[in-house]
N, C-alpha and C positions, 0 to 999 in steps of 0.2 A: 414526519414527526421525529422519530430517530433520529436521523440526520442534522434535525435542527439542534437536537439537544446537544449531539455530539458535539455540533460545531460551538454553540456557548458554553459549552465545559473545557472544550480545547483554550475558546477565547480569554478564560479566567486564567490561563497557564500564568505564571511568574516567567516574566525572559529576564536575564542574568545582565545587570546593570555593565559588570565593568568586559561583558563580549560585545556591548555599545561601547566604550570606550578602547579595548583594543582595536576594533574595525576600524572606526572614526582615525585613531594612531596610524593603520595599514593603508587606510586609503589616501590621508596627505602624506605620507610617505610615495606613495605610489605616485603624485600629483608631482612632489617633487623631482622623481625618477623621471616623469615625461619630461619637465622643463629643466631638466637637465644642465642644457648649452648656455643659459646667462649666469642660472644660479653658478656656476661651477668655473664662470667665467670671471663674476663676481668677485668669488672669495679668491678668486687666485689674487686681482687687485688689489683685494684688502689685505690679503697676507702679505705682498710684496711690497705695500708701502709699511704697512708694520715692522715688519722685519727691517728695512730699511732705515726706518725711524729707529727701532731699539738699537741695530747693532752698530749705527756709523753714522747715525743724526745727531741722536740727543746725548750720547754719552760726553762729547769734548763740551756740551753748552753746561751742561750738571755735573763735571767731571765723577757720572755716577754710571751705570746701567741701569736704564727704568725697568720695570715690567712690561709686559707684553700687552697689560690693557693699558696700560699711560698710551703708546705706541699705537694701540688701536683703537683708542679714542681721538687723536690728534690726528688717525688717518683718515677717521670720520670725517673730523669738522675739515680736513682736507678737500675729500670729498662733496663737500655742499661749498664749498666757497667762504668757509668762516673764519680760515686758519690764521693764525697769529706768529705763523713760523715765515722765516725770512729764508730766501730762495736758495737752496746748496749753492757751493762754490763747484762742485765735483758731476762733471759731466751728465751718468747713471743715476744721482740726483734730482740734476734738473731735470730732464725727461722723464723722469716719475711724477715729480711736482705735476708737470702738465698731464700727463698721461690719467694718474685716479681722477683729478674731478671729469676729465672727459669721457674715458672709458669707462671709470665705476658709474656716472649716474648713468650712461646709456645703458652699460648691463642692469643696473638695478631699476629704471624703467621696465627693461626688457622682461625683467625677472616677474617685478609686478603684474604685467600686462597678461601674461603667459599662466602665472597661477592663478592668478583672478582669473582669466576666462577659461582654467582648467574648475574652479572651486565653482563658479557659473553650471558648466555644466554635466555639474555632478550633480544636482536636482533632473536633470533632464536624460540622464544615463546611468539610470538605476542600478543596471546591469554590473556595472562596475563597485559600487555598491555591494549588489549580493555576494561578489564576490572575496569583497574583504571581510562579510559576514561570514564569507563557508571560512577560510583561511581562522578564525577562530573555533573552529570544531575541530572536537578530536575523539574516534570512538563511536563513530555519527554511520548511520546508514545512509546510501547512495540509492535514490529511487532515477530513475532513467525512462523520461516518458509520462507526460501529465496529462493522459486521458484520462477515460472512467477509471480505468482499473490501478493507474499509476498513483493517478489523486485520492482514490482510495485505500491504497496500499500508505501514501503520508499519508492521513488520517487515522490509520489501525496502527501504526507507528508510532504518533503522536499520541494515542488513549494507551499504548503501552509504556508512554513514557520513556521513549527512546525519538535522539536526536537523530535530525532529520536533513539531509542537503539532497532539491532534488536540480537537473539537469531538461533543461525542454527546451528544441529546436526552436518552437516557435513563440514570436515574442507577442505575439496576441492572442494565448490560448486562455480559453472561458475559466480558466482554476487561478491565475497567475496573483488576482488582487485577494484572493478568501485567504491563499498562502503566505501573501505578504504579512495580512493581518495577523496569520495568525503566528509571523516570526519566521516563519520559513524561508532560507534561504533559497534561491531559482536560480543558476547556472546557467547562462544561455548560450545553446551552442552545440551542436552534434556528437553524442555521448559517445561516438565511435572512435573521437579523438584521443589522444594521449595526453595533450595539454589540457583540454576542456576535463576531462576526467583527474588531470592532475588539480586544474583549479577548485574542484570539488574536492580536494582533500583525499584523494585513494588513497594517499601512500598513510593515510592515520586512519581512514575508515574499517569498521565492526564488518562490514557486507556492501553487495548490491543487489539492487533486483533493476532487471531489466524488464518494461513492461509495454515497448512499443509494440502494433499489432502491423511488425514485418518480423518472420521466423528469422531472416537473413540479418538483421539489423540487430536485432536482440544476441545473436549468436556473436557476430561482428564484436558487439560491445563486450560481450564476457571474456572474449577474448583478448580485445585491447586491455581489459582490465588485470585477465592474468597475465602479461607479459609484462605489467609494471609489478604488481605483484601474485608470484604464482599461488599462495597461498592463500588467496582473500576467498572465502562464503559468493558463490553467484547464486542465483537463482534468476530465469528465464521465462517468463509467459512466450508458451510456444503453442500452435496450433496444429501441426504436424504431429502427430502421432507415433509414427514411424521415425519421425526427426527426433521425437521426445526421447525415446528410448534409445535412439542413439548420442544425444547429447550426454541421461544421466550414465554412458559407459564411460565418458569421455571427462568429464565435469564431478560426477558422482551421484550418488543416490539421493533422489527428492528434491534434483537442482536445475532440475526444468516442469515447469507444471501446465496444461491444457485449462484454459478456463471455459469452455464448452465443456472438456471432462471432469471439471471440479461442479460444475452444476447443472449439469444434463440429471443426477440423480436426484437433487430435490426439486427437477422439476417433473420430472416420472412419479416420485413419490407424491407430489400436493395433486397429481393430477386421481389418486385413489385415495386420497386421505386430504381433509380440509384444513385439519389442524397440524401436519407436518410441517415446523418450520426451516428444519436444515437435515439433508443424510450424508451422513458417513458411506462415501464408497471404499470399503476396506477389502483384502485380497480376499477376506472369506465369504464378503457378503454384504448387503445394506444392512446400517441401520441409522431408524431414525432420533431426532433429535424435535421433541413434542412438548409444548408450551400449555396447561391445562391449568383452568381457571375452576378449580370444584365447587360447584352446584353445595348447594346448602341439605341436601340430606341423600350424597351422594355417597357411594359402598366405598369410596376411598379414602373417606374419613380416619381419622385413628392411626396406627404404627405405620412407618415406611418400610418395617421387616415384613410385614403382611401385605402392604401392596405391592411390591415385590416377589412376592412368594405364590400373590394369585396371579399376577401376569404375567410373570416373566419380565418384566424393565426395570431400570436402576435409575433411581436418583442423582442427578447429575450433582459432583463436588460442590459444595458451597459452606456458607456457616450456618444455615438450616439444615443442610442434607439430611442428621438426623433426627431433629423435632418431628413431633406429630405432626401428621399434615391436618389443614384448620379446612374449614368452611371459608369459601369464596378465595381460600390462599390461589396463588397462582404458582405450582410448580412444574418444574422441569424434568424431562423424563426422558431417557435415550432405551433404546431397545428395538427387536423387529419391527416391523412396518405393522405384520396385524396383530403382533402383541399392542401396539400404540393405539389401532384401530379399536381392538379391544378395549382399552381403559376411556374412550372417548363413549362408546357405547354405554358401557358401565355408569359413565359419569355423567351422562345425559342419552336417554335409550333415543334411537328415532328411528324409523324402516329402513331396509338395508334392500336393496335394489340386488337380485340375485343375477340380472341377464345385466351386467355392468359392461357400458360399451363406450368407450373413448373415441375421442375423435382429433388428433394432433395435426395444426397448420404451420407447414415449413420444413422444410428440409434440406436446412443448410446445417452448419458445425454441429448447431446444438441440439436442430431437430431428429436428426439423423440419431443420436448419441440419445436420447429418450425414445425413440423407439426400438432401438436396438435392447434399451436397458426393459422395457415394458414387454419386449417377445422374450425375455429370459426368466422374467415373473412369474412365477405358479401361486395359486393357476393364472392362467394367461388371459387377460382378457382380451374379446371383443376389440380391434383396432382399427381405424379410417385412419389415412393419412389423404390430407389436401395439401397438394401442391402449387406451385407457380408453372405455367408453362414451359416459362424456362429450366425449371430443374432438368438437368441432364436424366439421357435415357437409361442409364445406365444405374442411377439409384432407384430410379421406379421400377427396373426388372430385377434388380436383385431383392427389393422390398416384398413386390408380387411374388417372385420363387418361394417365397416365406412364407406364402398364403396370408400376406398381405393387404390389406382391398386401399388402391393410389386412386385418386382422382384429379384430374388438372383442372384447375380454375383457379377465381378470386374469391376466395374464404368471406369475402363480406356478402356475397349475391347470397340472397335467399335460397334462391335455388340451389346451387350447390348444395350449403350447408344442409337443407331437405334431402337430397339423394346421396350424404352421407351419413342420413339418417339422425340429425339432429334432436327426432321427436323419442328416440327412445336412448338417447345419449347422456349417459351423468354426467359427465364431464366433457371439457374441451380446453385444448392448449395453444396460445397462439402463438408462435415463437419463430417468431422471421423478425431479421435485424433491424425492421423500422418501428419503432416506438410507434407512430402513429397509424398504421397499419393495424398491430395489433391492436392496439386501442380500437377502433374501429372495427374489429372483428368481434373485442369482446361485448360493444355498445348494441352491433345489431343482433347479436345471441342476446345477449338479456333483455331487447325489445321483445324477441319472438318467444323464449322459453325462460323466462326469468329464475327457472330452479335450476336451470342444468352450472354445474360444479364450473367456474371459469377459474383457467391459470394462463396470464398475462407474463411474456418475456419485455422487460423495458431494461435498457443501458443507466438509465438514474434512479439510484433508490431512493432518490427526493420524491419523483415519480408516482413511485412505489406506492409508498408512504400518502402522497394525496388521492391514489386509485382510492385505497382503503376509506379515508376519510370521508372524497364524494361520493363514488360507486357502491362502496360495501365490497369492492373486490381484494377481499384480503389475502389471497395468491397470487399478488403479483408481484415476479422477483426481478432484481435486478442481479445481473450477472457478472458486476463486477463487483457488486459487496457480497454475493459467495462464491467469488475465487480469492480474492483481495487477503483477505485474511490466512489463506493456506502460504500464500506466497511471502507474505510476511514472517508467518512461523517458519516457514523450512531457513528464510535468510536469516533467522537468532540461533536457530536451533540445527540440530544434527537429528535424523533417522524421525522428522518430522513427515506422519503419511496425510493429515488433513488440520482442519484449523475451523474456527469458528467463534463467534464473539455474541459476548448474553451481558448485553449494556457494554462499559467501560471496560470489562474482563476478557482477554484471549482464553478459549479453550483450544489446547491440542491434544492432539493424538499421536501418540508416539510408540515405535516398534522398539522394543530392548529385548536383549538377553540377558536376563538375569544373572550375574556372576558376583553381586555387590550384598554387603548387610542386611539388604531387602530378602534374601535367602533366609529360608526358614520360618518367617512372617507371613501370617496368616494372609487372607482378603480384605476381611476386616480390620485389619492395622494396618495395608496400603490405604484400605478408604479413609481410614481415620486420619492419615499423613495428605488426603487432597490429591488421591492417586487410582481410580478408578480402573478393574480391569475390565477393557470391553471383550478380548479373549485370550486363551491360555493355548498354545502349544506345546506338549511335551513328548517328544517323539515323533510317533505317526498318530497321538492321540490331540484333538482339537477339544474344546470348549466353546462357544458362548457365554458373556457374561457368567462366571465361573462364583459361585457359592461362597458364602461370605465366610465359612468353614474351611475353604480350601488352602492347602499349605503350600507357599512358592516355595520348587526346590530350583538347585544349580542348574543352568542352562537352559530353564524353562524359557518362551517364548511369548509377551505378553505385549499387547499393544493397550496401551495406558490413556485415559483421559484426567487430563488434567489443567488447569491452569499456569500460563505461560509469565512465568518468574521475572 
């Protein structure tokens, strides 16, 4: 449903009439560059019987000098056989007589033949096309790579209203016609090139993100990119870890991102909270980001300084932020995971399950990275990990050293899921790379225990979006619309630590040091400016969501939520 909306809101875009008529201008230009050899063959005939006519023809029959169109008009009707001029007397003369109507019409056949079936097959070699589409942008971001996370990353580009040229190897990939639609230029051709990157416009482009899923390839490309220009914004979907943090030494800070590590935490957090829809993994801490529809005589009624004050969470930046919050409103609420946990109880009480026992399947990028984040959780809960047989032995002993409890098998067999104790489990997470798999794990859990909490990993937030609609399973995320959005803000922005989008709007999160105007201003008149602090560092002293009394001094350290300009 998302998805859909996004895409008819992109669709209603205005594309700019006369970057249809430069392209259109660049690509018969370019038409004519290939047929080169008659057209150029051509005019040299017509200019040499012109010139010929003006300077040593017609002037003793006029005793005048004509113009150069008298001269190249007459060299025309020359040329077709219409002339009315009588044969030179002078050698260089006659041989030109014979020479334009023979050689001009056969180049200008040739001329014809060669544009026309150049103008033929430019319906049928689009590619060429897009290309004289990107050569009109200027200012424009470079996305590199139209998988899930690429094609998402133009889409969160596109609701930012920021232009878009992207670049994809392959010329049958599943995004290629929605992008066309939607005016997107597609470059085709290996982004590790210098030309293919030059046709896309680098030497005028805002940024790039590389978002193929090879570490080598993505690396590859930021590099060919800074050697055309060293000072262009990269940003990198990398899966290395170890690679990551060696790239931002090399590249900079927040210009390679992990999408397993941008969303391994809201899939730890929906796996203990139903209503957490995105968390902030920040250096100090989680927190969540919770969508709360209030109940008609719920305690959260009334000021947002008092629900605030009793829970500890802040209303996320908007043009409500400070009205009363209403009956059945739907707001937004960022803060700890059981400050969140708490305002859902509040706002609808229901039993709280004290012996809380998860059960997570898969233990690849992402799974690995939610159980790591759920053994650092206090308290800790209860953990199962089911695996594949195939998972190396080596993640199953270091899980187990954890006092871990692993099991190998297929997560859909009854069985298993029984002996890792499904019957007293609130939740379950299915997160191995095949959409259909998990899907399939979450269908025969909900045959057998239809209450226990499911969170569903799918690669398509279309997906996503129809779990919800047919199953009721509204934790299922997709992984590249919560990386997608971080990858975007780091390539606009500078000292960007995460991203995330509430409809049409980018929200980021951003580290500063304070040194600017904003010194001396309160909390309360950052929030009023659309500037949220989610913490304050001054010194060796920390905060949390820091009181709406508190005074930003010089060099304080704040990481800000806000909307992305």
């Amino acid at each position: 449903m998302a998805q859909d909306i996004r895409l008819s809101r992109l669709r209603r875009r205005r594309f700019a009439f006369w970057r249809l008529l430069v392209a259109n201008l660049l690509d018969d230009l370019r038409i004519l560059r290939e047929a080169w050899f008659p057209v150029t063959a051509l005019l040299l005939v017509l200019a040499s019987g012109a010139l010929y006519l003006q300077w040593f023809y017609l002037p003793p029959l006029c005793n005048c000098r004509p113009d150069i169109a008298v001269a190249l008009f007459e060299t025309l009707k020359l040329l077709i056989f219409q002339t009315d001029l009588e044969l030179p007397p002078d050698r260089i003369g006659r041989v030109l007589f014979f020479l334009i109507p023979l050689l001009g019409l056969f180049f200008l056949l040739q001329s014809a033949v060669d544009v026309g079936r150049l103008l033929v097959d430019k319906r049928s070699r689009p590619e060429r096309w897009q290309e004289a589409l990107a050569a009109t942008y200027r200012g424009h971001m470079i996305v590199c790579g139209l998988g899930r996370v690429g094609y998402r990353a133009v889409l969160q580009l596109l609701d930012c209203r920021r232009e878009v040229v992207a670049i994809e190897l392959n010329p049958n990939c599943e995004f290629l016609p929605t992008l066309y639609q939607l005016g997107v230029p597609v470059v085709q051709g290996d982004a590790r090139d210098p030309v293919v990157l030059t046709r896309a416009g680098l030497r005028r482009a805002q940024g790039l993100i590389a978002t193929i899923d090879d570490d080598l390839k993505n690396l590859e490309i930021a590099l060919a990119a800074r050697r055309i220009r060293p000072e262009l914004p990269t940003v990198q979907r990398i899966f290395s870890r170890a690679l990551d943090a060696r790239i931002e030494r090399s590249f900079g800070r927040n210009s390679a991102f992990s999408p397993a590590a941008l969303a391994a935490p809201t899939f730890a957090a929906a796996l203990l909270s139903s209503q957490v829809r995105y968390v902030l993994d920040l250096p100090a801490g989680l927190l969540g980001i919770a969508f709360v529809t209030v109940s008609n005589d719920s305690p959260l009624i009334g000021s947002v300084a008092n629900l605030e004050a009793r829970f500890g969470v802040r209303r996320i930046p908007g043009p409500h932020a400070n009205l009363p919050v209403l009956p059945s409103e739907e707001i937004a609420l960022v803060g700890p995971l059981p400050a969140l946990e708490a305002v859902q109880w509040a706002n609808q009480p229901r039993p709280k399950r004290s012996d809380a026992s998860l059960i997570v399947c898969g233990l690849g990028k992402v799974g690995t990275q939610v159980v790591r984040l759920l053994n650092r959780y206090q308290p800790r809960p209860s953990l199962t990990v089911i695996c594949t047989v195939e998972t190396p032995p080596r993640y199953v002993e270091a899980l187990t050293a954890q006092g871990i409890r692993v099991l190998r098998g297929d997560a859909r067999d009854p069985t298993i899921l029984r002996e890792a104790g499904i019957e007293q489990a609130t939740a379950l997470a299915a997160l191995y790379s095949d959409d259909l798999l998990n899907l399939q794990i979450g269908l025969t859990v909900r045959s057998m225990y239809p209450d226990v909490h499911l969170v569903l990993r799918v690669f398509s937030d279309v997906l996503a979006d129809r779990l919800a609609d047919l199953f009721g399973i509204r934790t299922a995320f997709s992984t590249s619309a919560l990386a997608a959005p971080s990858l975007v803000a780091a390539a606009l922005l500078p000292d960007v630590e995460a991203a995330f989008d509430v409809g049409d709007q980018l929200l980021v999160v951003r580290r500063q040091v304070i040194t600017d105007r904003r010194v001396g201003q309160t909390v309360a008149e950052l929030r009023a400016a659309g500037q949220l602090p989610l913490s304050l560092r001054r010194g060796d002293h920390f905060q949390w969501l820091p009181s709406d009394d508190m005074v930003i001094e010089h060099d304080d350290e704040v990481e800000l939520l806000t909307f992305l300009t």
